[in-house]
KENU-304490 format. One record per residue: residue number from 1; x, y, z of N, C-alpha, C in turn. Coordinates in nm, 2 decimals. Layout:
<pt><sevex>NUM</sevex><n_x>X</n_x><n_y>Y</n_y><n_z>Z</n_z><ca_x>X</ca_x><ca_y>Y</ca_y><ca_z>Z</ca_z><c_x>X</c_x><c_y>Y</c_y><c_z>Z</c_z></pt>
...
This chain:
<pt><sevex>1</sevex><n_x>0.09</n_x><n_y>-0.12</n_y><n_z>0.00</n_z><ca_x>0.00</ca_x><ca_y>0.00</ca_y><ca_z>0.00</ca_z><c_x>0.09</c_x><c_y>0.12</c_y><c_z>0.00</c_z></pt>
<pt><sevex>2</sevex><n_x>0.06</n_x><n_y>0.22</n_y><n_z>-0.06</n_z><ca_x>0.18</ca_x><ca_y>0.36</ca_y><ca_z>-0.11</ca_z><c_x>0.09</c_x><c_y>0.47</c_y><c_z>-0.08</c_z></pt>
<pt><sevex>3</sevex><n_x>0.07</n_x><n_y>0.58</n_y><n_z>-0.06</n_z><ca_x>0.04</ca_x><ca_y>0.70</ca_y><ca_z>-0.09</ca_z><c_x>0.11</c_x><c_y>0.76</c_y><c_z>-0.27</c_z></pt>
<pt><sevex>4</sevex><n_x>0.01</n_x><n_y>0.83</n_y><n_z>-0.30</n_z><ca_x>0.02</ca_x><ca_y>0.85</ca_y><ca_z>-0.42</ca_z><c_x>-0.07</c_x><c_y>0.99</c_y><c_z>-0.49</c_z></pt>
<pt><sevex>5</sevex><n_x>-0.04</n_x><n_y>1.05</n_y><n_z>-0.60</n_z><ca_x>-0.07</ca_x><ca_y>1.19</ca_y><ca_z>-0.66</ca_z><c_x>-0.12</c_x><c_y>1.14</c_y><c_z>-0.73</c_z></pt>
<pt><sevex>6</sevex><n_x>-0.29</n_x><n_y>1.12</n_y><n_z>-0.81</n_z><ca_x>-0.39</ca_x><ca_y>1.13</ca_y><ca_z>-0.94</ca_z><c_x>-0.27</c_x><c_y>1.24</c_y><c_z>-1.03</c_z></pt>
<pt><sevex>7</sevex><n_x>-0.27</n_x><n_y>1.22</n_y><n_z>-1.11</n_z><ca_x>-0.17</ca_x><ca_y>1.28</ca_y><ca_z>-1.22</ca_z><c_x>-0.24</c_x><c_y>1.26</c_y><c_z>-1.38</c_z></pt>
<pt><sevex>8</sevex><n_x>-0.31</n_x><n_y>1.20</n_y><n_z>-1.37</n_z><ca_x>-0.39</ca_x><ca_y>1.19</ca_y><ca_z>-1.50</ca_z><c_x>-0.49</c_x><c_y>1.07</c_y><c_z>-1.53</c_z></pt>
<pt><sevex>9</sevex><n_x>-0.57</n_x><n_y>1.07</n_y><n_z>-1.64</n_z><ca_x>-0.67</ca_x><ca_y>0.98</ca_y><ca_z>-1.62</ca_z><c_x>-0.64</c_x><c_y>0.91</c_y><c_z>-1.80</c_z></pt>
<pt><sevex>10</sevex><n_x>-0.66</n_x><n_y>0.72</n_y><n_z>-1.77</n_z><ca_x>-0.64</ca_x><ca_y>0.69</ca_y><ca_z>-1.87</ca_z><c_x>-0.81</c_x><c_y>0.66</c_y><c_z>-2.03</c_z></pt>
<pt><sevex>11</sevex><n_x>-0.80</n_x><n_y>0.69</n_y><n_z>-2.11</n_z><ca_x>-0.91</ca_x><ca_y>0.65</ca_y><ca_z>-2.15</ca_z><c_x>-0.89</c_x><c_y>0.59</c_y><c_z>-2.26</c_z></pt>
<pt><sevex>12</sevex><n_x>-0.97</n_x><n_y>0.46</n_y><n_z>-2.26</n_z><ca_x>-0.95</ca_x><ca_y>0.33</ca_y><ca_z>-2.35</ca_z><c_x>-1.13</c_x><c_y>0.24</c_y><c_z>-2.36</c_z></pt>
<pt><sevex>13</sevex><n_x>-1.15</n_x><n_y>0.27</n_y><n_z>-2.48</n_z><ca_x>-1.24</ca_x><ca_y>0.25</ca_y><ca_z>-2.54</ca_z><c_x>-1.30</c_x><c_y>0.12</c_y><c_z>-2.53</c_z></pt>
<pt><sevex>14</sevex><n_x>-1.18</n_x><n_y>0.06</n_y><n_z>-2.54</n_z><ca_x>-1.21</ca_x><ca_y>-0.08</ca_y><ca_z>-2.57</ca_z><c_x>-1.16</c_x><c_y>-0.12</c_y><c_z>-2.44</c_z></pt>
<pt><sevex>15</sevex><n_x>-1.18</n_x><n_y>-0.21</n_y><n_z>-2.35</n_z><ca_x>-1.13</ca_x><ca_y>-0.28</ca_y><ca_z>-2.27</ca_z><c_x>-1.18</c_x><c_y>-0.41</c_y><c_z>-2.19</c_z></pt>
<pt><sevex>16</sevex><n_x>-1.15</n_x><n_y>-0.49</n_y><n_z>-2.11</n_z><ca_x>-1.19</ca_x><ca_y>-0.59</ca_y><ca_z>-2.05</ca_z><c_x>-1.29</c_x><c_y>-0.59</c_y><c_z>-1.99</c_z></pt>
<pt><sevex>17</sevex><n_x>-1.37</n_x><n_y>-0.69</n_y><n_z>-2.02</n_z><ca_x>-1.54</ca_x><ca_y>-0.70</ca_y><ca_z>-1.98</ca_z><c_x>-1.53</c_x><c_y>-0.64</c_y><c_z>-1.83</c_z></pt>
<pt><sevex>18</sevex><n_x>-1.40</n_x><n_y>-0.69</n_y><n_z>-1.74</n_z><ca_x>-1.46</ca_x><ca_y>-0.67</ca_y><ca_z>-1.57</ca_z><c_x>-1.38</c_x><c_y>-0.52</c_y><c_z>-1.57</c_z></pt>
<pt><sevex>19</sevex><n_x>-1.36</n_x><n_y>-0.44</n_y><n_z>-1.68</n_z><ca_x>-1.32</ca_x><ca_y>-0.30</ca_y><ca_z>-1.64</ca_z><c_x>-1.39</c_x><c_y>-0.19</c_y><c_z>-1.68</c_z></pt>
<pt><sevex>20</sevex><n_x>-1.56</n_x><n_y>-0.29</n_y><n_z>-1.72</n_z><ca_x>-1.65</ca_x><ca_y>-0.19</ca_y><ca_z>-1.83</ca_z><c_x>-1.68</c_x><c_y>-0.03</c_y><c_z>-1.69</c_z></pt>
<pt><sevex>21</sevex><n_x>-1.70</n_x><n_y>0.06</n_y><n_z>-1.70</n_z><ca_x>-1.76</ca_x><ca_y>0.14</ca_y><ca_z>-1.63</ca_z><c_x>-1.67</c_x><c_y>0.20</c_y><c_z>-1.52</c_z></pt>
<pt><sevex>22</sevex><n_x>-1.57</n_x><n_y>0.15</n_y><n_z>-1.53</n_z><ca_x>-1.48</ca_x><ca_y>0.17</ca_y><ca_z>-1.40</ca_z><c_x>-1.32</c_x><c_y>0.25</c_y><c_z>-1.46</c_z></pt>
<pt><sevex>23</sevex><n_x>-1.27</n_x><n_y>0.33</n_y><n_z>-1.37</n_z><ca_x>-1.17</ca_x><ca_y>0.49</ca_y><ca_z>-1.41</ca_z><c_x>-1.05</c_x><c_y>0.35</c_y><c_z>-1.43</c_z></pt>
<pt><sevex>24</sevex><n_x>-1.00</n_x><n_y>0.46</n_y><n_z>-1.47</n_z><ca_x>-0.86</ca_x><ca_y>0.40</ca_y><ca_z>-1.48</ca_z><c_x>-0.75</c_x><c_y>0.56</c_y><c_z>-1.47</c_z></pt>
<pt><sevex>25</sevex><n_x>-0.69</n_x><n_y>0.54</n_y><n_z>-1.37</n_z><ca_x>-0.59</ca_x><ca_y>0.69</ca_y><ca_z>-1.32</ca_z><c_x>-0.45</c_x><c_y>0.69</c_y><c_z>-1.33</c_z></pt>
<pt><sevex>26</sevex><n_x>-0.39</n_x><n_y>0.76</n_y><n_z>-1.34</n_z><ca_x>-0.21</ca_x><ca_y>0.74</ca_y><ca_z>-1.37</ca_z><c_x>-0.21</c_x><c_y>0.84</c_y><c_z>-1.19</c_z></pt>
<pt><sevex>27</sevex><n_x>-0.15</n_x><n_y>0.74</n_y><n_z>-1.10</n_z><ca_x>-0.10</ca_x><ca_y>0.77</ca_y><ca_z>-0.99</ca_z><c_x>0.09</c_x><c_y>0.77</c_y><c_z>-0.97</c_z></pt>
<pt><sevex>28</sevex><n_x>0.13</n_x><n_y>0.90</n_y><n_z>-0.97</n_z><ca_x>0.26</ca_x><ca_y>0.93</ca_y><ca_z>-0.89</ca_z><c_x>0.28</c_x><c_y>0.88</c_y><c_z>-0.76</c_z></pt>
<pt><sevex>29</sevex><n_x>0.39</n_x><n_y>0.79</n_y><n_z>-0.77</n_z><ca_x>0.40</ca_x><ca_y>0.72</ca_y><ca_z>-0.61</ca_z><c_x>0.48</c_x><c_y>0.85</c_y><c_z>-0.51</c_z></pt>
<pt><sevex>30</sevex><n_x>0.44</n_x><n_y>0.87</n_y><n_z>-0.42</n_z><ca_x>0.50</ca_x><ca_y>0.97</ca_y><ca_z>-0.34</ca_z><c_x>0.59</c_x><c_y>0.87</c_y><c_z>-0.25</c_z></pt>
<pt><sevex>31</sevex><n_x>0.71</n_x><n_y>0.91</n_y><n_z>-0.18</n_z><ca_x>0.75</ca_x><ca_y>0.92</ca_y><ca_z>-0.05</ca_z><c_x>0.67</c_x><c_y>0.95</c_y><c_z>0.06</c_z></pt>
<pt><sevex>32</sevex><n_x>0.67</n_x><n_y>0.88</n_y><n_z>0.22</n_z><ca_x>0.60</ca_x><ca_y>0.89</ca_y><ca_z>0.31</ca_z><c_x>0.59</c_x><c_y>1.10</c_y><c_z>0.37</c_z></pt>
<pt><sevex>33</sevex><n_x>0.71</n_x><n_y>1.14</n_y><n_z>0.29</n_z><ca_x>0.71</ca_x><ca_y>1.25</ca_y><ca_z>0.30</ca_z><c_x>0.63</c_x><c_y>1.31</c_y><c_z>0.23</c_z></pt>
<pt><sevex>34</sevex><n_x>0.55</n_x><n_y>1.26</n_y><n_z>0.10</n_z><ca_x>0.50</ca_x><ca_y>1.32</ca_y><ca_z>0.01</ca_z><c_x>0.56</c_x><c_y>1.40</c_y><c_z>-0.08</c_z></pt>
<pt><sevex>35</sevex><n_x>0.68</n_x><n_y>1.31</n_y><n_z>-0.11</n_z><ca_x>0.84</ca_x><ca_y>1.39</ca_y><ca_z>-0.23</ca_z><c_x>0.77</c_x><c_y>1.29</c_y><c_z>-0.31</c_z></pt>
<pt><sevex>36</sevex><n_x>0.73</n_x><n_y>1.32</n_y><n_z>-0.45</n_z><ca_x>0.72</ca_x><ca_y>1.22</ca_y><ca_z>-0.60</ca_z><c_x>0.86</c_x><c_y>1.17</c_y><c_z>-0.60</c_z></pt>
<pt><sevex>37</sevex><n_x>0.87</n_x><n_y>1.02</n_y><n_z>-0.61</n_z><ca_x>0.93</ca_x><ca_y>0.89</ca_y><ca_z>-0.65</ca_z><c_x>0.96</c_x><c_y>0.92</c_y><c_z>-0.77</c_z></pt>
<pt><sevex>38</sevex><n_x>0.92</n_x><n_y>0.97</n_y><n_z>-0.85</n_z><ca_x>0.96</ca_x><ca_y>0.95</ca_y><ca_z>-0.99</ca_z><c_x>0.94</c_x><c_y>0.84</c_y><c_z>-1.03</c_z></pt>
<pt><sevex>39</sevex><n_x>0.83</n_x><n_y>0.80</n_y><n_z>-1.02</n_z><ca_x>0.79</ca_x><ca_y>0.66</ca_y><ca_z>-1.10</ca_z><c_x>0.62</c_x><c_y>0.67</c_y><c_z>-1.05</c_z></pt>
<pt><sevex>40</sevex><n_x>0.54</n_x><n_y>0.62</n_y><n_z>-1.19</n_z><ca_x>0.39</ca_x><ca_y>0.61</ca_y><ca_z>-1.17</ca_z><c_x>0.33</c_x><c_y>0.49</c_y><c_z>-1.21</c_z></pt>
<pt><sevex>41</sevex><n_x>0.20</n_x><n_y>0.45</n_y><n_z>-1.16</n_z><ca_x>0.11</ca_x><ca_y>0.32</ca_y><ca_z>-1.23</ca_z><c_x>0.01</c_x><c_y>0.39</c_y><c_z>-1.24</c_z></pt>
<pt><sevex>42</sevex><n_x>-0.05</n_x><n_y>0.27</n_y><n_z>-1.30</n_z><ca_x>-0.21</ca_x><ca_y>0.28</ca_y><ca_z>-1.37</ca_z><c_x>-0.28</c_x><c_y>0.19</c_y><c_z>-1.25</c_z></pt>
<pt><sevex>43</sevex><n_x>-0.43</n_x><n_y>0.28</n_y><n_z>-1.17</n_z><ca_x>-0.45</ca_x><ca_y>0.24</ca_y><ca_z>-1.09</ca_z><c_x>-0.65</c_x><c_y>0.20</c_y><c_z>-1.14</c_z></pt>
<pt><sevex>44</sevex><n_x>-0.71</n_x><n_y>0.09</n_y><n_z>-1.09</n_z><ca_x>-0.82</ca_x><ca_y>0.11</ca_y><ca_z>-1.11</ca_z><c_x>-0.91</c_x><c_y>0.20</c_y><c_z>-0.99</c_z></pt>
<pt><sevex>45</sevex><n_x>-0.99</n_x><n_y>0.30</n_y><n_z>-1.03</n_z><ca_x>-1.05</ca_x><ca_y>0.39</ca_y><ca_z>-0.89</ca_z><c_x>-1.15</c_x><c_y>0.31</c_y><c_z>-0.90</c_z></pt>
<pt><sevex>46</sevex><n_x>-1.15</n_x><n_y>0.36</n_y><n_z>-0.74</n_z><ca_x>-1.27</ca_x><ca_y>0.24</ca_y><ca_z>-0.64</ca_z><c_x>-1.34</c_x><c_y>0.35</c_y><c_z>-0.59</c_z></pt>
<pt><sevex>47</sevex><n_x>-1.27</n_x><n_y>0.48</n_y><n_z>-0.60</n_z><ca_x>-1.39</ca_x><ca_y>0.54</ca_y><ca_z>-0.45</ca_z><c_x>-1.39</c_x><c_y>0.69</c_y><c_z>-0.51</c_z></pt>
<pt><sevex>48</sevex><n_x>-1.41</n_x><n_y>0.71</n_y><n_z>-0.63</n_z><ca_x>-1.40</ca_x><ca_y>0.83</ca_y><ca_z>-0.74</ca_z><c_x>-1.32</c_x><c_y>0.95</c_y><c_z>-0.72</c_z></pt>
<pt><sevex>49</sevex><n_x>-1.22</n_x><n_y>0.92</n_y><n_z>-0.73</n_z><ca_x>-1.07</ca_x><ca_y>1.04</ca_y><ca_z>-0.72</ca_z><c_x>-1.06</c_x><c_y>1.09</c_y><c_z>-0.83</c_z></pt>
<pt><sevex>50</sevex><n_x>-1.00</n_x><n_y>1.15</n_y><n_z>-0.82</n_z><ca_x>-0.99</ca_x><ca_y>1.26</ca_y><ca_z>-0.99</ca_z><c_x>-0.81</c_x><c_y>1.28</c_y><c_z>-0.98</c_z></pt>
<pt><sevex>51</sevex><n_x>-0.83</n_x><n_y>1.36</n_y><n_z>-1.12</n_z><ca_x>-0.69</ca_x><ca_y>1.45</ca_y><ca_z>-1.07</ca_z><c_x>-0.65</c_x><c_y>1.55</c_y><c_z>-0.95</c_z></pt>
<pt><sevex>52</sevex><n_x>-0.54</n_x><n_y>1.55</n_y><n_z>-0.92</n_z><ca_x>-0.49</ca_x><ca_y>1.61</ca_y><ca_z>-0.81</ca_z><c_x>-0.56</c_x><c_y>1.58</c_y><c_z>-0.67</c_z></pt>
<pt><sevex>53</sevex><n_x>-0.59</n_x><n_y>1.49</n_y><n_z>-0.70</n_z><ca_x>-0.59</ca_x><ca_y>1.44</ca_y><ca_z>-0.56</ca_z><c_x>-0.51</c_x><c_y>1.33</c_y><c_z>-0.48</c_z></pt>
<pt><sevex>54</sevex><n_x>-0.47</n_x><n_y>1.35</n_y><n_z>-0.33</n_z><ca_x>-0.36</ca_x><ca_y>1.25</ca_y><ca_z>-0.27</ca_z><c_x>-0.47</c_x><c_y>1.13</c_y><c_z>-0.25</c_z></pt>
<pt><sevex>55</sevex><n_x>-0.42</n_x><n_y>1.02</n_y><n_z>-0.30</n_z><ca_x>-0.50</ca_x><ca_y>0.90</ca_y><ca_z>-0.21</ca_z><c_x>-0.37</c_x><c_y>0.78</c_y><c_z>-0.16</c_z></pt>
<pt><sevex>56</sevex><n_x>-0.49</n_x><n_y>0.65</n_y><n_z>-0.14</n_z><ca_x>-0.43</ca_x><ca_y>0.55</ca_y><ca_z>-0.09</ca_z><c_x>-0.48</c_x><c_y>0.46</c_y><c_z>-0.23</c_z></pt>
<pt><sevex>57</sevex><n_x>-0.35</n_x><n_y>0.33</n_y><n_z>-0.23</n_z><ca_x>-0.32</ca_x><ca_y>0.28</ca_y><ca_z>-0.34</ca_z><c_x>-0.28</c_x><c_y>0.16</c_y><c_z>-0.26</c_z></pt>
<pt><sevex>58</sevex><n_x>-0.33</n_x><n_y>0.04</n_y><n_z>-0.32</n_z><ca_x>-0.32</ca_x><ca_y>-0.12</ca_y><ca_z>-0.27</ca_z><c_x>-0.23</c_x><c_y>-0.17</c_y><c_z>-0.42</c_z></pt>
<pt><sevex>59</sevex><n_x>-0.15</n_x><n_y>-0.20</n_y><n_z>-0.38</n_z><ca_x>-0.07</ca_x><ca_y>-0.26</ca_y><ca_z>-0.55</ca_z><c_x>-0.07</c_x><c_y>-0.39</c_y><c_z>-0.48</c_z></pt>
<pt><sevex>60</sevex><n_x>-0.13</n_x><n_y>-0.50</n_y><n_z>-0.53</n_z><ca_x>-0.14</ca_x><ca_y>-0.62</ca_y><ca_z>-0.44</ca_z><c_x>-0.26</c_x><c_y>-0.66</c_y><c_z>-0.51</c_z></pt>
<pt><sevex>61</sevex><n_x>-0.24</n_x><n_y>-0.79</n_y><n_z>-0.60</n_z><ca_x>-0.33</ca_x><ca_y>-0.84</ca_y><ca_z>-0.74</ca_z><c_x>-0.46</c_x><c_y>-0.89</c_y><c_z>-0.63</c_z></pt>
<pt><sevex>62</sevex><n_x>-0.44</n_x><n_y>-0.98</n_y><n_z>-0.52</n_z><ca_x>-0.53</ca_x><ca_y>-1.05</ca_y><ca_z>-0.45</ca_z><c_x>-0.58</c_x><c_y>-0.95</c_y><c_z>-0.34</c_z></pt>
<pt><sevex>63</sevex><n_x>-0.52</n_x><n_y>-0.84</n_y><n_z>-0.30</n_z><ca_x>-0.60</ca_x><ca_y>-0.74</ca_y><ca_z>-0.24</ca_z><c_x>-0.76</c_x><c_y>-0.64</c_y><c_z>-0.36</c_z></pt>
<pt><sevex>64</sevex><n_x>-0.68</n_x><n_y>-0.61</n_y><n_z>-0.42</n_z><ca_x>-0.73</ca_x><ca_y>-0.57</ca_y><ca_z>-0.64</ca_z><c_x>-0.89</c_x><c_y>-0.65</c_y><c_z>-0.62</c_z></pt>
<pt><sevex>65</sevex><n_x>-0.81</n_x><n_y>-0.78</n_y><n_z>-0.61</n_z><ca_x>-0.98</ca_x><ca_y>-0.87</ca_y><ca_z>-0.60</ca_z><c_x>-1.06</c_x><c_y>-0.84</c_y><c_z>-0.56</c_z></pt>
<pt><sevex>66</sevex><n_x>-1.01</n_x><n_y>-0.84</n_y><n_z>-0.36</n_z><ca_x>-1.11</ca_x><ca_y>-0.83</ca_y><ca_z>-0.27</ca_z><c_x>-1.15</c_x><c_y>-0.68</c_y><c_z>-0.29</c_z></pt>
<pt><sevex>67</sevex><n_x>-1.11</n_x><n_y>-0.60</n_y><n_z>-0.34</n_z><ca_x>-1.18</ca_x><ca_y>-0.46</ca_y><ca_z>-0.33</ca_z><c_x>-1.28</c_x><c_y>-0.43</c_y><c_z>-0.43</c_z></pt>
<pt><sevex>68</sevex><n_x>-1.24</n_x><n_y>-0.48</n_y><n_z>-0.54</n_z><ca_x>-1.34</ca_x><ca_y>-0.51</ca_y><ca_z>-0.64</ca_z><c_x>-1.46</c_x><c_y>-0.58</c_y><c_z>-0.67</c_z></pt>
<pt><sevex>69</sevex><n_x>-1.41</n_x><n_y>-0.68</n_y><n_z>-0.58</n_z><ca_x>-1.57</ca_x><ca_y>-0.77</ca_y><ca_z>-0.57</ca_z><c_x>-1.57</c_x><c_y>-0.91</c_y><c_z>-0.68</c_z></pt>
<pt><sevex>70</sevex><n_x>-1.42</n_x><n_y>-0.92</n_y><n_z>-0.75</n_z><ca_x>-1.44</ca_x><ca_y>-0.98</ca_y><ca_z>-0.83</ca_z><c_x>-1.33</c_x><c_y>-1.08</c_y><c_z>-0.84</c_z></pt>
<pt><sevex>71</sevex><n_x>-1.35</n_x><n_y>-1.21</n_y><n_z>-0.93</n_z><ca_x>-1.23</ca_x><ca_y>-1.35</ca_y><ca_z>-0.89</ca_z><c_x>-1.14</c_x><c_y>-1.30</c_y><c_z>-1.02</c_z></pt>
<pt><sevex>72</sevex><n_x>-1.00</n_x><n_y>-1.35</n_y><n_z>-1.01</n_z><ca_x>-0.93</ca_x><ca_y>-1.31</ca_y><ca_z>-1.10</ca_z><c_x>-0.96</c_x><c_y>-1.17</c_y><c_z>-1.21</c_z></pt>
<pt><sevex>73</sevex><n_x>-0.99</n_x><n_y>-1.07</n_y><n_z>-1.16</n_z><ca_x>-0.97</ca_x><ca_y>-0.96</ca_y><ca_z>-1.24</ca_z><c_x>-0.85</c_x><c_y>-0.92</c_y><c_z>-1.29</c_z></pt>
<pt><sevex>74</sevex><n_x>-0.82</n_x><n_y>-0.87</n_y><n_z>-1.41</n_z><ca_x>-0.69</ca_x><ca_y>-0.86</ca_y><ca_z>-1.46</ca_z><c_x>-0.65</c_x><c_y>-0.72</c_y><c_z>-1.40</c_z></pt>
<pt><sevex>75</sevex><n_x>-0.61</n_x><n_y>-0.68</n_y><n_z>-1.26</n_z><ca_x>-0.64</ca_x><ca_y>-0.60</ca_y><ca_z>-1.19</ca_z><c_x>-0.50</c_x><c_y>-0.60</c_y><c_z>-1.08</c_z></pt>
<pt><sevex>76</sevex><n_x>-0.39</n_x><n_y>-0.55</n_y><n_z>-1.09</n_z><ca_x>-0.30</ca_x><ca_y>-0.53</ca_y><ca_z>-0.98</ca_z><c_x>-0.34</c_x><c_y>-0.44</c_y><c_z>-0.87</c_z></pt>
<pt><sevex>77</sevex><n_x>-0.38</n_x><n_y>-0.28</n_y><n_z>-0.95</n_z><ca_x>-0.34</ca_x><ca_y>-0.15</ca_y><ca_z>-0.86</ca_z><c_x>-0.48</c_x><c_y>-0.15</c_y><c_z>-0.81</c_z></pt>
<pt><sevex>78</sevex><n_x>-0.51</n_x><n_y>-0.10</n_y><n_z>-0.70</n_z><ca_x>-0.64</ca_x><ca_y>-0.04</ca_y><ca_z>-0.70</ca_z><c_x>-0.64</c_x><c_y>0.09</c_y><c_z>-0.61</c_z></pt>
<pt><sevex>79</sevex><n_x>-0.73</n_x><n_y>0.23</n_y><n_z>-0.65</n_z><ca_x>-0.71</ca_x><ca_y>0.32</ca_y><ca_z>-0.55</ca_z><c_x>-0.84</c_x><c_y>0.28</c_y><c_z>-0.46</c_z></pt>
<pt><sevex>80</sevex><n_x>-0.78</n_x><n_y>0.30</n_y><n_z>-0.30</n_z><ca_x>-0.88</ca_x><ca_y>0.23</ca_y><ca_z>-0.18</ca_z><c_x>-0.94</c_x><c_y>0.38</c_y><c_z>-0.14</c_z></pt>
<pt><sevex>81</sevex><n_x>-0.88</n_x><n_y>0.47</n_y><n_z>-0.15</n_z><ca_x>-0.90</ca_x><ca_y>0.57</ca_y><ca_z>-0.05</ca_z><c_x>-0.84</c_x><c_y>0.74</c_y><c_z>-0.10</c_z></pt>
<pt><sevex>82</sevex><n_x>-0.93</n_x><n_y>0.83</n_y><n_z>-0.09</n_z><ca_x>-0.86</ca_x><ca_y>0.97</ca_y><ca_z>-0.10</ca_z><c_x>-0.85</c_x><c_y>1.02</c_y><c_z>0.05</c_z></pt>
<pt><sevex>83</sevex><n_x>-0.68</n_x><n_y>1.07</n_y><n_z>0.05</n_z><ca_x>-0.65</ca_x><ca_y>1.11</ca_y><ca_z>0.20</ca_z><c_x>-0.70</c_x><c_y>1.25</c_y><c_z>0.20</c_z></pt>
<pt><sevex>84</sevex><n_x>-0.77</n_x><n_y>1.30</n_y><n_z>0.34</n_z><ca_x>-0.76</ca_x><ca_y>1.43</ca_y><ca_z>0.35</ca_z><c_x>-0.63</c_x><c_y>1.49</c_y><c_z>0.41</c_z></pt>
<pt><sevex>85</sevex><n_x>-0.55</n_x><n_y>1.43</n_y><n_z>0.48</n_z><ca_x>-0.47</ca_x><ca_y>1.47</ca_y><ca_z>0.57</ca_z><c_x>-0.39</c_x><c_y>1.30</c_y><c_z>0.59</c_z></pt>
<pt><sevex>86</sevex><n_x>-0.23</n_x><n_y>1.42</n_y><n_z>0.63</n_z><ca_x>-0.17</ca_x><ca_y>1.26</ca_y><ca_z>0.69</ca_z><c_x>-0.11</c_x><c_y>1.32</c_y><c_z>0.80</c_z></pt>
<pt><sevex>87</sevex><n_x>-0.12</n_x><n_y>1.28</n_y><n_z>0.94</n_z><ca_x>-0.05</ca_x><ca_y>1.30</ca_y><ca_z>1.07</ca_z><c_x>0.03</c_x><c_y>1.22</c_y><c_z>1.10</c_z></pt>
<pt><sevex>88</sevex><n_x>0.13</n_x><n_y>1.32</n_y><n_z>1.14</n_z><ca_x>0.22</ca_x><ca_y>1.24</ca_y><ca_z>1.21</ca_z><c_x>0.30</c_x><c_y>1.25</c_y><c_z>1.34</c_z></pt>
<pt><sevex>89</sevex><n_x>0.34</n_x><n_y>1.20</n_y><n_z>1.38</n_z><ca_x>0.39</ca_x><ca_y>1.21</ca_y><ca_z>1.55</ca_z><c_x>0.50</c_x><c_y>1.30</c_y><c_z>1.48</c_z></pt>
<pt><sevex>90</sevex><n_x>0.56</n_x><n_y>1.37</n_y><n_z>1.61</n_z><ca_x>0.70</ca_x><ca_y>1.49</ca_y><ca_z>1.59</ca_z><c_x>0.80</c_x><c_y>1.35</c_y><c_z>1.60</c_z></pt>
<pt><sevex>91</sevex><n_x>0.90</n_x><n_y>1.35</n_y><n_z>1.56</n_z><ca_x>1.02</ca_x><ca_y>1.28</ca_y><ca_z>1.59</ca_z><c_x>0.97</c_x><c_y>1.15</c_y><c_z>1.56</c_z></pt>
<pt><sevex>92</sevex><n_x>0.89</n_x><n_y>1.09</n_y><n_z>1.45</n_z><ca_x>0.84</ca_x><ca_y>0.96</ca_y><ca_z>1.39</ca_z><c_x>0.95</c_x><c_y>0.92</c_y><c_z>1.28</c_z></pt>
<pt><sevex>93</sevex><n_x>1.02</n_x><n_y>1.03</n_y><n_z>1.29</n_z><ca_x>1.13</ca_x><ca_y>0.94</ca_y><ca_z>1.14</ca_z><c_x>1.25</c_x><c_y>0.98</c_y><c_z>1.16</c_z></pt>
């Protein structure tokens, strides 16, 4: 599970029967600091994020399932969650 930046949205016409209706987003992986990684995936959205928004991101094929609802989806990434806030203790790092 990563924190991550909506960075863009993918659109594809055609695609897999269990991905009819459902977003597909290009997520920037952040650092727990919230510094961009320099590296991004393609996530399916679960809980309607858009651009520029921070969320939570499950990269974990058998987690993918259980959030989806569905058996073998061709499905790694999934966004779980848009963070409003992240707290942290003083002297946590």
């Amino acid at each position: 599970m990563f924190l991550g930046k909506v960075i863009g949205e993918v659109v594809a016409t055609v695609k897999h029967a269990s991905l009819a209706g459902r977003k597909i987003l290009v997520v920037e992986m952040l650092a727990p600091d919230r510094r961009p990684l320099g590296e991004s995936v393609l996530a399916v959205d679960s809980v309607d994020a858009g651009v520029g928004d921070l969320v939570l991101v499950v990269d974990e094929g058998s987690s993918a399932a259980v959030v989806m609802g569905l058996q073998n989806p061709p499905i790694r990434t999934v966004i779980v969650g848009v963070v409003d806030r992240v707290d942290e203790e003083a002297g946590s790092r």
